[in-house]
mmCIF file of the N, C-alpha and C atoms, coordinates in Angstrom:
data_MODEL
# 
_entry.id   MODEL 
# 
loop_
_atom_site.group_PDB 
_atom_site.id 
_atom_site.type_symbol 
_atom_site.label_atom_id 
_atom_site.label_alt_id 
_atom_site.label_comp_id 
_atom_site.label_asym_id 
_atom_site.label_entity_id 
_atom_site.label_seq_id 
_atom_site.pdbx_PDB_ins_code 
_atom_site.Cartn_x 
_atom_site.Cartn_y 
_atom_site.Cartn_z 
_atom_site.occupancy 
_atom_site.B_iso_or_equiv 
_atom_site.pdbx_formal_charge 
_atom_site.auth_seq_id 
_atom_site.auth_comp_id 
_atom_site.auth_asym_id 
_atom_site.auth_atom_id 
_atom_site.pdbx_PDB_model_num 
ATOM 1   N N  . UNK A 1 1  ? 106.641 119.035 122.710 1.00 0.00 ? 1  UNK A N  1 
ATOM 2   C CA . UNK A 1 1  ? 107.200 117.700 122.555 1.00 0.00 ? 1  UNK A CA 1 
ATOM 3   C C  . UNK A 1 1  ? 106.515 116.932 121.424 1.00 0.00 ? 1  UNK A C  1 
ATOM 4   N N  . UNK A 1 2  ? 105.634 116.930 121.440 1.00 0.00 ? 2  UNK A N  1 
ATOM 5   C CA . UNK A 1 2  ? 104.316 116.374 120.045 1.00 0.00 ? 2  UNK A CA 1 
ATOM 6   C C  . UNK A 1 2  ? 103.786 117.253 119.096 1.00 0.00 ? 2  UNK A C  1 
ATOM 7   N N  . UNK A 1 3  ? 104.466 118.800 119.048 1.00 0.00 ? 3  UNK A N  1 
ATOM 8   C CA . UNK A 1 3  ? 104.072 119.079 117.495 1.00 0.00 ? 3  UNK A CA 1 
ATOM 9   C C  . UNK A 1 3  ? 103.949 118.490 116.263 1.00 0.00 ? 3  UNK A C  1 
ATOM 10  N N  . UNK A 1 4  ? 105.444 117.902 116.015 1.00 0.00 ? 4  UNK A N  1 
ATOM 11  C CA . UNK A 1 4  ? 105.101 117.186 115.021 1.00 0.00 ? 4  UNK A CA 1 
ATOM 12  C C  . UNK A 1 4  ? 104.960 115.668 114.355 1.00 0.00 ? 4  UNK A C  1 
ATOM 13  N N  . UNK A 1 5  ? 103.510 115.537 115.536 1.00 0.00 ? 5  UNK A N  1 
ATOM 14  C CA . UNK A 1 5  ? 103.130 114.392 114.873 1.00 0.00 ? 5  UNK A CA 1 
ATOM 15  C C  . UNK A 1 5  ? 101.582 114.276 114.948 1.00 0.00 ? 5  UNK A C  1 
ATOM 16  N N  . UNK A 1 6  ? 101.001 113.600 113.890 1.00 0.00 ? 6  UNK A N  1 
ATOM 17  C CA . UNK A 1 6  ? 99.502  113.633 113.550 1.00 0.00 ? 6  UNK A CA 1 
ATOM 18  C C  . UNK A 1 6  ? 98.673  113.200 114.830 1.00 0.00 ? 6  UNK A C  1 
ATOM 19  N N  . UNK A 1 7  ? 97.181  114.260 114.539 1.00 0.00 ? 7  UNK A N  1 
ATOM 20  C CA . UNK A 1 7  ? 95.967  113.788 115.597 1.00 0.00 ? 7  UNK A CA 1 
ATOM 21  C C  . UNK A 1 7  ? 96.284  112.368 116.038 1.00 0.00 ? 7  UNK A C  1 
ATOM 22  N N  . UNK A 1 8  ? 96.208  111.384 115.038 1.00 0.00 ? 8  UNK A N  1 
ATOM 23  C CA . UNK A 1 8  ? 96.000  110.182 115.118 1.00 0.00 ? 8  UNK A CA 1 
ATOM 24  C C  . UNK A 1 8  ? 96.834  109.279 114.997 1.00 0.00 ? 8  UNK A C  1 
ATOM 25  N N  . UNK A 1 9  ? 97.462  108.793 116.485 1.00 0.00 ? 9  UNK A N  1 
ATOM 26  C CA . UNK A 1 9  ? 98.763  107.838 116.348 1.00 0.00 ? 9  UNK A CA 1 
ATOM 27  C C  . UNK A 1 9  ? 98.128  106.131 115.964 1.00 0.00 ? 9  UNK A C  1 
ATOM 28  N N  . UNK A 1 10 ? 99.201  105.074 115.603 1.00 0.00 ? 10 UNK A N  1 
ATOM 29  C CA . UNK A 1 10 ? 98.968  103.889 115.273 1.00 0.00 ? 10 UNK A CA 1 
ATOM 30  C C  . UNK A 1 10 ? 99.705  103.260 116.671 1.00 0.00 ? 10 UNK A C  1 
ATOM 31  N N  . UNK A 1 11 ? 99.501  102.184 116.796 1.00 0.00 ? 11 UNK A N  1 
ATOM 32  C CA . UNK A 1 11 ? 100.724 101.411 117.629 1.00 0.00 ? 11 UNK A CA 1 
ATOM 33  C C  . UNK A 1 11 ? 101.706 101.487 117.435 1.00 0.00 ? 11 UNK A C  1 
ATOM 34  N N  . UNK A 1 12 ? 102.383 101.436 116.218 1.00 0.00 ? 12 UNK A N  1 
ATOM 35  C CA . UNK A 1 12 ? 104.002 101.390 115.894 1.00 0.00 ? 12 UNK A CA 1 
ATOM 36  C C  . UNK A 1 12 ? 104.293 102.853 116.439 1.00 0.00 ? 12 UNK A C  1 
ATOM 37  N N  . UNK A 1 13 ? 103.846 104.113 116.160 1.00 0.00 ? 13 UNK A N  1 
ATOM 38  C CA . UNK A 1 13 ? 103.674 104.894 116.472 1.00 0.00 ? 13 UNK A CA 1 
ATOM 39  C C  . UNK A 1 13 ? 104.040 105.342 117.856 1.00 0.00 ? 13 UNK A C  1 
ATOM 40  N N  . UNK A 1 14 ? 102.891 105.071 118.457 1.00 0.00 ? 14 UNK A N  1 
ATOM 41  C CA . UNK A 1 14 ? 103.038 104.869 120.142 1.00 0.00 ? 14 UNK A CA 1 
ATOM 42  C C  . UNK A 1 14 ? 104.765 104.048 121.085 1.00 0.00 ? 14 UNK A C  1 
ATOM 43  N N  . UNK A 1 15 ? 104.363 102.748 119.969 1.00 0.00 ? 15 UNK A N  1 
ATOM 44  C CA . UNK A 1 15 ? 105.700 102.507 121.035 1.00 0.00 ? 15 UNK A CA 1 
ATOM 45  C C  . UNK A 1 15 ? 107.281 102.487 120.665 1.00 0.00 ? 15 UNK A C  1 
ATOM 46  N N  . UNK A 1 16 ? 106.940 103.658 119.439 1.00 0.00 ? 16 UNK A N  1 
ATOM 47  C CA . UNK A 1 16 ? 108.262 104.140 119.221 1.00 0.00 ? 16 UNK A CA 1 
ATOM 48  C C  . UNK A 1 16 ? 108.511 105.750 120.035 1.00 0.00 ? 16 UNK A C  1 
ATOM 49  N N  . UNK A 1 17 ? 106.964 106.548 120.218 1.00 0.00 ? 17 UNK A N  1 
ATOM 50  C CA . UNK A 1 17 ? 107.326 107.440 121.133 1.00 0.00 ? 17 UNK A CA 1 
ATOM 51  C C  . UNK A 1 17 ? 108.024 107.299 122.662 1.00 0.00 ? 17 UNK A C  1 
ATOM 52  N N  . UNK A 1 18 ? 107.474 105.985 122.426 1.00 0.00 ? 18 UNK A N  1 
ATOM 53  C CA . UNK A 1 18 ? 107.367 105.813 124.155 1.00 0.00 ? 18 UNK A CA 1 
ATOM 54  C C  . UNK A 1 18 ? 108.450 104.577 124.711 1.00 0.00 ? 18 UNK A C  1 
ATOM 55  N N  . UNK A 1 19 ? 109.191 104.913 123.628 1.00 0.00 ? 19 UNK A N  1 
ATOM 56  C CA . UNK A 1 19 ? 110.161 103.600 123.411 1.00 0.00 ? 19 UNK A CA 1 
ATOM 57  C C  . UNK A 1 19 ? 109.704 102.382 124.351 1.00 0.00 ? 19 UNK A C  1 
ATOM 58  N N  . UNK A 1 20 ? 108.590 101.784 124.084 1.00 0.00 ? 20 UNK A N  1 
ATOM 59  C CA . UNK A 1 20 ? 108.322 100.419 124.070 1.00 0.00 ? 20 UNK A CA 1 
ATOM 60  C C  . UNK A 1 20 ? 107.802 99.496  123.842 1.00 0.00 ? 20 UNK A C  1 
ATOM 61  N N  . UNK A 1 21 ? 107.678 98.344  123.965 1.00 0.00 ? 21 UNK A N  1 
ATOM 62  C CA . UNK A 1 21 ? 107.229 96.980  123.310 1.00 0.00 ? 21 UNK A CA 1 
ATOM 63  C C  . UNK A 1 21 ? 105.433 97.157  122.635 1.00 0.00 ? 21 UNK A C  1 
ATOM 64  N N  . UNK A 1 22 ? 105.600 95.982  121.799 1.00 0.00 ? 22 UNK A N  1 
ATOM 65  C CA . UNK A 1 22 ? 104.179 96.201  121.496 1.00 0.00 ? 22 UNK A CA 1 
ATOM 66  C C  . UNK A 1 22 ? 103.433 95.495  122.636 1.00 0.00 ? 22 UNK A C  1 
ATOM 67  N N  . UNK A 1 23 ? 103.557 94.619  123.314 1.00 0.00 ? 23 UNK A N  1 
ATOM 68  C CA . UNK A 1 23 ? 102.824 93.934  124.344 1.00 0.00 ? 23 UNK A CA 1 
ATOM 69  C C  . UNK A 1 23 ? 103.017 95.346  125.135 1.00 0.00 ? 23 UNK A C  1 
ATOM 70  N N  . UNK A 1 24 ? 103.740 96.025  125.676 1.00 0.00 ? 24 UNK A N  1 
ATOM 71  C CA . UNK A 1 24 ? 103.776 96.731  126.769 1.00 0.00 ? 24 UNK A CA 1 
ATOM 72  C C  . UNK A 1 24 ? 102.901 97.801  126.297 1.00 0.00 ? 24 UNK A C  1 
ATOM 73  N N  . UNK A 1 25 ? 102.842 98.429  125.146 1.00 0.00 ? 25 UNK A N  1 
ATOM 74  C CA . UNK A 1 25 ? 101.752 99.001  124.630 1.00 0.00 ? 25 UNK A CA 1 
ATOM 75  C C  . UNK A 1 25 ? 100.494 98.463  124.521 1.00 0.00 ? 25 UNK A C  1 
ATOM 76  N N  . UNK A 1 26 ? 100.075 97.556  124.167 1.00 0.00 ? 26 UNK A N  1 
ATOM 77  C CA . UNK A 1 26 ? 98.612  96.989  124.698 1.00 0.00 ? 26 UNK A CA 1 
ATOM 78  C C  . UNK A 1 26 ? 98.372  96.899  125.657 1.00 0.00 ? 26 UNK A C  1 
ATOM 79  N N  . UNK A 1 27 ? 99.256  96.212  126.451 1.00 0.00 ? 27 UNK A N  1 
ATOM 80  C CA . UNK A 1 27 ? 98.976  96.418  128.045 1.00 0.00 ? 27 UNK A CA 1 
ATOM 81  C C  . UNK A 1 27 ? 98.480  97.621  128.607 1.00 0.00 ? 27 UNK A C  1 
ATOM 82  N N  . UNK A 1 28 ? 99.027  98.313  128.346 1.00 0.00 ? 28 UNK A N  1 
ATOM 83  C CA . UNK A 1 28 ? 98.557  100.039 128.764 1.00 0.00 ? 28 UNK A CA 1 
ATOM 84  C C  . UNK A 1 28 ? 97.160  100.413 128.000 1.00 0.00 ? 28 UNK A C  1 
ATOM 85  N N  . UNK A 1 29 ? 97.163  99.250  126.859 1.00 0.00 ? 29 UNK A N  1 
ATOM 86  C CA . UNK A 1 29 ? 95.684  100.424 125.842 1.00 0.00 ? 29 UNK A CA 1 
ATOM 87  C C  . UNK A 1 29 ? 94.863  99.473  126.885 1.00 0.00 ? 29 UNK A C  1 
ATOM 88  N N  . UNK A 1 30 ? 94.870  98.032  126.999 1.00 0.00 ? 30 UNK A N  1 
ATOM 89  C CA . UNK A 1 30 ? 93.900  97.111  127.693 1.00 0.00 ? 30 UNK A CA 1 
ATOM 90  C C  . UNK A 1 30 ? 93.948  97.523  129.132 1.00 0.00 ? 30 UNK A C  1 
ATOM 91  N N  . UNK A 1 31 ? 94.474  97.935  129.987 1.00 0.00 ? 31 UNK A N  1 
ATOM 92  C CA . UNK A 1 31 ? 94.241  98.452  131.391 1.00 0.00 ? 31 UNK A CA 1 
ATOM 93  C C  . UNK A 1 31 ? 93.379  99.828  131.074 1.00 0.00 ? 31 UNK A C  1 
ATOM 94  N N  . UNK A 1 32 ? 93.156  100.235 130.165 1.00 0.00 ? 32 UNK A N  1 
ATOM 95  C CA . UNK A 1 32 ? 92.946  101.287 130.433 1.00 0.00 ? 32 UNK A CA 1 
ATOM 96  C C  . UNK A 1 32 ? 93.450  102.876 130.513 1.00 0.00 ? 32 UNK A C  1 
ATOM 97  N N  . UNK A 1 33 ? 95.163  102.278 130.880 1.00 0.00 ? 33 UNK A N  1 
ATOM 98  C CA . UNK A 1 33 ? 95.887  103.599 130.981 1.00 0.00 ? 33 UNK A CA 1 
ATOM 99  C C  . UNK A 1 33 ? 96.335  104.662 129.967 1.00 0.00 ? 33 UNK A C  1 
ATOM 100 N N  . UNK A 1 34 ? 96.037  104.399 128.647 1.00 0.00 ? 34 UNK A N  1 
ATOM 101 C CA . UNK A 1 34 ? 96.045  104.736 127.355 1.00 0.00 ? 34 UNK A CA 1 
ATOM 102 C C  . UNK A 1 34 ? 94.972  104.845 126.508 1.00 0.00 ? 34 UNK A C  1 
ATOM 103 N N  . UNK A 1 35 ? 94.118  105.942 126.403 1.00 0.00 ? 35 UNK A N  1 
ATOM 104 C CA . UNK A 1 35 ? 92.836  105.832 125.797 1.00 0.00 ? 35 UNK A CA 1 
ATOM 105 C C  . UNK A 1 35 ? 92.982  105.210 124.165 1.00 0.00 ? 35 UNK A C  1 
ATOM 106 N N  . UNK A 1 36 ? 92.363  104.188 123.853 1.00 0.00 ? 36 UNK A N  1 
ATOM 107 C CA . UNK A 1 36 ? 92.473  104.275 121.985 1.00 0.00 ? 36 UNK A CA 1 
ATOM 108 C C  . UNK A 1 36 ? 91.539  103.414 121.990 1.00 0.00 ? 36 UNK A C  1 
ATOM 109 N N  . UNK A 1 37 ? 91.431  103.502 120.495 1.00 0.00 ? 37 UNK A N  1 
ATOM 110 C CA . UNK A 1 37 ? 90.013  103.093 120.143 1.00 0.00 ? 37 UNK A CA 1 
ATOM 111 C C  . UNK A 1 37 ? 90.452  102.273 118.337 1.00 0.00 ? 37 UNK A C  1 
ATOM 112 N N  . UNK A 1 38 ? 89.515  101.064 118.146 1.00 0.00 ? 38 UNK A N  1 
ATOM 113 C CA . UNK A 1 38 ? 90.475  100.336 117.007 1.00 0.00 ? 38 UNK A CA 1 
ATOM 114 C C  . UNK A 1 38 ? 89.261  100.832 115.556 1.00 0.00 ? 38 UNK A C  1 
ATOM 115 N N  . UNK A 1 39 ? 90.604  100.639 114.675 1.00 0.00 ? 39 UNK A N  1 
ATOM 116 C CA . UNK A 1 39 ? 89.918  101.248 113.323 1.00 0.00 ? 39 UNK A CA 1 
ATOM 117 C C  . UNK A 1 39 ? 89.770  99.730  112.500 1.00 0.00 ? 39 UNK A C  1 
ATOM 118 N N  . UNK A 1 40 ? 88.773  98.819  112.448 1.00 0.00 ? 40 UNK A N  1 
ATOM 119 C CA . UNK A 1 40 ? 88.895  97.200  111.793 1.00 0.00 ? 40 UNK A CA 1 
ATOM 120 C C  . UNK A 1 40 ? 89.326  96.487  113.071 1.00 0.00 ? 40 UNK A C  1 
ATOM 121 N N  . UNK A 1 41 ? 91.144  96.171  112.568 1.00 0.00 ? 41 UNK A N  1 
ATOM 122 C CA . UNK A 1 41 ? 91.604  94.870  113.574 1.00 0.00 ? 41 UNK A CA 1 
ATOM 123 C C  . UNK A 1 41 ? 93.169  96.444  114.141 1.00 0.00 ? 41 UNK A C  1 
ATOM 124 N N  . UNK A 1 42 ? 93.007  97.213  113.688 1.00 0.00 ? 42 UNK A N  1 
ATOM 125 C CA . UNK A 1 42 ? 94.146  97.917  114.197 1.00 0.00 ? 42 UNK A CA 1 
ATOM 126 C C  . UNK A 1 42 ? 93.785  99.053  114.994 1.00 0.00 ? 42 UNK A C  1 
ATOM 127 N N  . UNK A 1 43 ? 94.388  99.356  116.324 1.00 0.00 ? 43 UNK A N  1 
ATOM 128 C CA . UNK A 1 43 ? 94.584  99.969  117.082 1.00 0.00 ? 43 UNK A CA 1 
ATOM 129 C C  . UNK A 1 43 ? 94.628  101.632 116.538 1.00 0.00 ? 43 UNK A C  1 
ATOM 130 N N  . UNK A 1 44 ? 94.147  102.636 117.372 1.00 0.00 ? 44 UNK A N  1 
ATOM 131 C CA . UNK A 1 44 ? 94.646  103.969 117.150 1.00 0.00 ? 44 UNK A CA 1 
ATOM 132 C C  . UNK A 1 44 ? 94.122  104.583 118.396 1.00 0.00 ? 44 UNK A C  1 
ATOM 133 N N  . UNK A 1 45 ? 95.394  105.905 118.768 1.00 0.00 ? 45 UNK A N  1 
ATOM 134 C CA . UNK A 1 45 ? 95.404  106.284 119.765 1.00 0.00 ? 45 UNK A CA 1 
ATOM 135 C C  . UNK A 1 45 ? 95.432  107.953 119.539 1.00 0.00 ? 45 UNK A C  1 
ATOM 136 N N  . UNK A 1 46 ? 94.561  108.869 119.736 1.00 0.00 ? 46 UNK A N  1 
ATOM 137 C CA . UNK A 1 46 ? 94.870  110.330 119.779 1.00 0.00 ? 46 UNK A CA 1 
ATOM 138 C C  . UNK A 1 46 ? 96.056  110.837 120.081 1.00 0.00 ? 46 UNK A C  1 
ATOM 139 N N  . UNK A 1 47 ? 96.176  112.024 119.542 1.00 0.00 ? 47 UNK A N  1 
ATOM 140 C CA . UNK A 1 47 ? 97.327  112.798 120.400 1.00 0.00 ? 47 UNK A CA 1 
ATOM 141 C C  . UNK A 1 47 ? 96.963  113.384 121.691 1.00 0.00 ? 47 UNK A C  1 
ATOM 142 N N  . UNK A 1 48 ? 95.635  113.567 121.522 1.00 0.00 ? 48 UNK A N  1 
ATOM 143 C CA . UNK A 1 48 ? 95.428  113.998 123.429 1.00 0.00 ? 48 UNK A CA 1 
ATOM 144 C C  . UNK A 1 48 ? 95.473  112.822 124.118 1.00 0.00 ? 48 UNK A C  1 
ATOM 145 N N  . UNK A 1 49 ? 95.073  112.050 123.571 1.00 0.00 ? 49 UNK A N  1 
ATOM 146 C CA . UNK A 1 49 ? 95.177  110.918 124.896 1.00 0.00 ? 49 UNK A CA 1 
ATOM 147 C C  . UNK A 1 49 ? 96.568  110.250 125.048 1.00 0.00 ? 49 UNK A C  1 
ATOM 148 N N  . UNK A 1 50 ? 97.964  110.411 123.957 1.00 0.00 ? 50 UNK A N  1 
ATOM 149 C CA . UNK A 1 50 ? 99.194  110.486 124.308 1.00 0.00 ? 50 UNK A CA 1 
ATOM 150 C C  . UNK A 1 50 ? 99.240  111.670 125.534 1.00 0.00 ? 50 UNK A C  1 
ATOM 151 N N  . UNK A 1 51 ? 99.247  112.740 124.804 1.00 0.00 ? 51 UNK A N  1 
ATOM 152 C CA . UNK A 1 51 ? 99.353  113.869 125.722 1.00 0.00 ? 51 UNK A CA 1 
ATOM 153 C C  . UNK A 1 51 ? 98.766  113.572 127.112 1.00 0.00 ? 51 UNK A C  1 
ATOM 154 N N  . UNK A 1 52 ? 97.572  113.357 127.283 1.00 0.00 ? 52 UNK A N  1 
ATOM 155 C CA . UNK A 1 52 ? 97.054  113.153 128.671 1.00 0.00 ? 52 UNK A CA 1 
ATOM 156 C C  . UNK A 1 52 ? 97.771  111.430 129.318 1.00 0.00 ? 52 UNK A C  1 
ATOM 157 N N  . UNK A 1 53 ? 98.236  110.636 128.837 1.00 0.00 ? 53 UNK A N  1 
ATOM 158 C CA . UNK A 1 53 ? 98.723  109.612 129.263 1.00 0.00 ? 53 UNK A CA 1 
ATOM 159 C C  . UNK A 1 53 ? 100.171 110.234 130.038 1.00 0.00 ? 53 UNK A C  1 
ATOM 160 N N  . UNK A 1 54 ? 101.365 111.137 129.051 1.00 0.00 ? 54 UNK A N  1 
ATOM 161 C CA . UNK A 1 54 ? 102.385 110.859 129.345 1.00 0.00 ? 54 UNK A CA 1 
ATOM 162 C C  . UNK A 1 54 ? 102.157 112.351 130.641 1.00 0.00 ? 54 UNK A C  1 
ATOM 163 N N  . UNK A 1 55 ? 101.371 112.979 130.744 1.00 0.00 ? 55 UNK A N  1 
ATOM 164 C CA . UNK A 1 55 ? 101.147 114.047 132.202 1.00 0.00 ? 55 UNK A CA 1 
ATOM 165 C C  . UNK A 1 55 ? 100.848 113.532 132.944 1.00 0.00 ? 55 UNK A C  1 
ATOM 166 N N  . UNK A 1 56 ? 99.967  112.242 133.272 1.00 0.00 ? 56 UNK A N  1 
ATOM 167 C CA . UNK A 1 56 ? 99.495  111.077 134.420 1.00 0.00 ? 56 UNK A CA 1 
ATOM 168 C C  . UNK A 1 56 ? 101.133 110.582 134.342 1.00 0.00 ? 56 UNK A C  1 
ATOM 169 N N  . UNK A 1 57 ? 101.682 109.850 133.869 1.00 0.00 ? 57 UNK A N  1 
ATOM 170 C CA . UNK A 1 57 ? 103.207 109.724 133.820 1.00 0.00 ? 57 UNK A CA 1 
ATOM 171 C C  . UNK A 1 57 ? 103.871 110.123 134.680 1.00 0.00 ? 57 UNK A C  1 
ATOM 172 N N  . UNK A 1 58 ? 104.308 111.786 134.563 1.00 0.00 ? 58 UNK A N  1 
ATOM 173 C CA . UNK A 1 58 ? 104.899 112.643 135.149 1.00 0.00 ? 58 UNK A CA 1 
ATOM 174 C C  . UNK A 1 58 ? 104.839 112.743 136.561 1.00 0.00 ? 58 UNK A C  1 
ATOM 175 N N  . UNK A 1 59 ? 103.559 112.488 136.722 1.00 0.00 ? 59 UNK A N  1 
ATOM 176 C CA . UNK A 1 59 ? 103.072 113.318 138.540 1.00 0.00 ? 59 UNK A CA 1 
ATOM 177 C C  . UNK A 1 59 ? 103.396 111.550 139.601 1.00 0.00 ? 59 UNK A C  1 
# 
């Protein structure tokens, strides 16, 4: 499902995979439920920790 896209997602990124909002995407990085970590003032999120977010998802 995520071959092709880089180690290192952005926000726009994220909540175009995940078709949703940018608040609803912070929400998830600020709870916790989305591992990322910020580069300056902007957000970035791994592909494992997509990957491991959307398998917690699933179950």
């Amino acid at each position: 499902m995520f071959e092709d896209i880089g180690d290192i997602l952005t926000l726009p990124d994220i909540e175009f995979l995940l078709c949703i909002g940018k608040n609803t995407a912070l929400d998830l990085i600020h709870s916790g439920e989305l591992a990322a970590f910020r580069v300056g003032k902007q957000w970035r999120i791994s592909k494992t920790a997509l990957i491991e977010f959307t398998k917690k998802r699933k179950n």
